[in-house]
N, C-alpha and C positions, 0 to 999 in steps of 0.2 A: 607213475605215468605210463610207465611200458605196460603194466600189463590191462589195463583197461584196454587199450587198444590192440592188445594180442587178442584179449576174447570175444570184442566185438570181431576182428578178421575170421576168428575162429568161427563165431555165430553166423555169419556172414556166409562164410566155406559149407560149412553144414547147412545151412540153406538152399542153396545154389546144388550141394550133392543131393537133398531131399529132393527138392524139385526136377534134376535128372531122374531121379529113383519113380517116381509118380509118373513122368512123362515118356520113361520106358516103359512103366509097366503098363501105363494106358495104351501106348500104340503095340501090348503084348495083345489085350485083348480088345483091342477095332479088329488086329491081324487074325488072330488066335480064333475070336468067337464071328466071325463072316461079316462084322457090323459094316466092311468097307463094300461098296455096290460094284462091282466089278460089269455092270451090265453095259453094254454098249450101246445100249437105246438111248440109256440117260447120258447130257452129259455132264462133266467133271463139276462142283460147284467151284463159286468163283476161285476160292483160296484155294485149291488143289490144280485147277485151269492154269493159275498164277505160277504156283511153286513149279510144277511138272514142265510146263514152256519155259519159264526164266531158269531153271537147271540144265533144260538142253538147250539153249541160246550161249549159256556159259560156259557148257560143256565144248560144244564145237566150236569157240572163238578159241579156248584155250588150247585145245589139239588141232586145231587149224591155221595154231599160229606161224608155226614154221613150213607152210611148205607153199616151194614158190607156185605160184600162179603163170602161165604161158602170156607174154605183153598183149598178145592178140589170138586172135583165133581167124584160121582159114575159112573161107565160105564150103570148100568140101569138109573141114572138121564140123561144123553147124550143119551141114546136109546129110552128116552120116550120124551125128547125135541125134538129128531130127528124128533117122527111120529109127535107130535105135530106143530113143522116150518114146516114137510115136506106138510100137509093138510091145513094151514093157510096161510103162510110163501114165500112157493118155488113161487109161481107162478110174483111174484113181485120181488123177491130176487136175482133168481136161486138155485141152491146146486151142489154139486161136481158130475159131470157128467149131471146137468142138465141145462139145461137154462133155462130163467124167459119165463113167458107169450111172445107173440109177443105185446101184449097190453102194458107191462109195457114200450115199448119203446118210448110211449107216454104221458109217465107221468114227468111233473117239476114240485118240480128238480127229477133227474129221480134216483131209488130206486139202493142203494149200491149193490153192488154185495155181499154176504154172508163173503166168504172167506175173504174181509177186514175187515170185524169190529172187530175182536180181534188185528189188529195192531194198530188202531185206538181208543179202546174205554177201558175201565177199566171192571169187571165185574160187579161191581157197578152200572156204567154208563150203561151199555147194560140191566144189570134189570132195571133200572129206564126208557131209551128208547120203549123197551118191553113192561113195564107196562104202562107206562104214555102218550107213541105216543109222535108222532112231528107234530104241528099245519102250514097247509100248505103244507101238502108234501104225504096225502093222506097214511100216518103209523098210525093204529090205537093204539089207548090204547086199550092193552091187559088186563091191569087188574081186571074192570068188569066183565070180564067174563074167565078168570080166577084164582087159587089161588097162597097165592106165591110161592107154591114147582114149580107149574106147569111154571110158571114165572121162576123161578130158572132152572127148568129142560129146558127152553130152553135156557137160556144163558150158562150152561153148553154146551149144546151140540153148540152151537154160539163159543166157547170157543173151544171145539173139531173140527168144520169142516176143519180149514185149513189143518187138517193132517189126513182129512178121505180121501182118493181114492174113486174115483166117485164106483170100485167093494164096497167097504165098505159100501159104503152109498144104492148102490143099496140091496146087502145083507139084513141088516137093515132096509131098507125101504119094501122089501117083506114078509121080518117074520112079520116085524107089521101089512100088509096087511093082513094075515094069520090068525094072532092071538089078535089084539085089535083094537079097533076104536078110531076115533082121539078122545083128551081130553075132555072130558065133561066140559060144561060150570058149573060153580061155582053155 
């Protein structure tokens, strides 16, 4: 009785390793022979759209799970992440009352619109995005170059835009014109 069932687990194993063995050597040559589109015109089909989002959704809940988040944020922390997205940030992004670049229309996968990422993302998760960027998708890491208040003060103000009025934001965006320059790098 034992061994019928050793060789079916055996048949079984050797199955499961062939099947590894074919499905490395296939994504040898998608990699290997150019068959993957790399072009940014086209975008991703669904099943790679799928994988490549729901890996970095997973990725930054799991590394964003320990770090704490500030209970609230200052209106001058939201007014200085303002100038700070607004001179880094808008042109990829947009912001209330603005649109993104005509360029960013061109980019996959193509850059969230602002107003969703607090439905979307924890505060946590938007400093950790912020700070660490998304590989492939042309968001840089912020952190380099800058510190963490500044990192902070923009997720803050990431956290305030859905309930700025595009006047708000313009407001806000001309006194800083006025009176500071965007954030110094670190």
């Amino acid at each position: 009785m034992i061994w019928p069932s050793r060789n079916i687990l055996l048949i079984w194993l050797a199955g499961i390793a062939t099947a590894g063995v074919c499905a490395g050597a296939g994504a040898l040559v998608v990699v290997e022979g150019g068959l993957f589109d790399a072009t940014a015109s086209d975008p991703h089909s669904p099943i790679v759209a799928w994988a490549t989002h729901t890996a970095m959704v997973r990725s930054v809940q799991l590394r964003a799970a320990s770090i704490a988040a500030p209970s609230r944020f200052t209106q001058a922390q939201i007014e200085a992440g303002l100038r700070d997205y607004d001179w880094a940030c808008s042109s990829c992004h947009g912001a209330p009352g603005v649109a993104r670049a005509a360029f960013a229309d061109g980019m996959t996968p193509s850059p969230p619109y602002i107003l969703d990422a607090p439905r979307h993302w924890r505060a946590r998760e938007l400093y950790w995005i912020v700070g660490q960027g998304v590989k492939m998708t042309a968001m840089p890491a912020w952190a380099p170059s800058r510190t963490e208040a500044q990192l902070w003060n923009l997720v803050a103000f990431l956290e305030a835009a859905p309930d700025l009025s595009p006047r708000d934001y313009a407001r806000i965006r001309g006194a800083a014109a006025q009176n500071i320059s965007p954030a110094p790098a670190k």
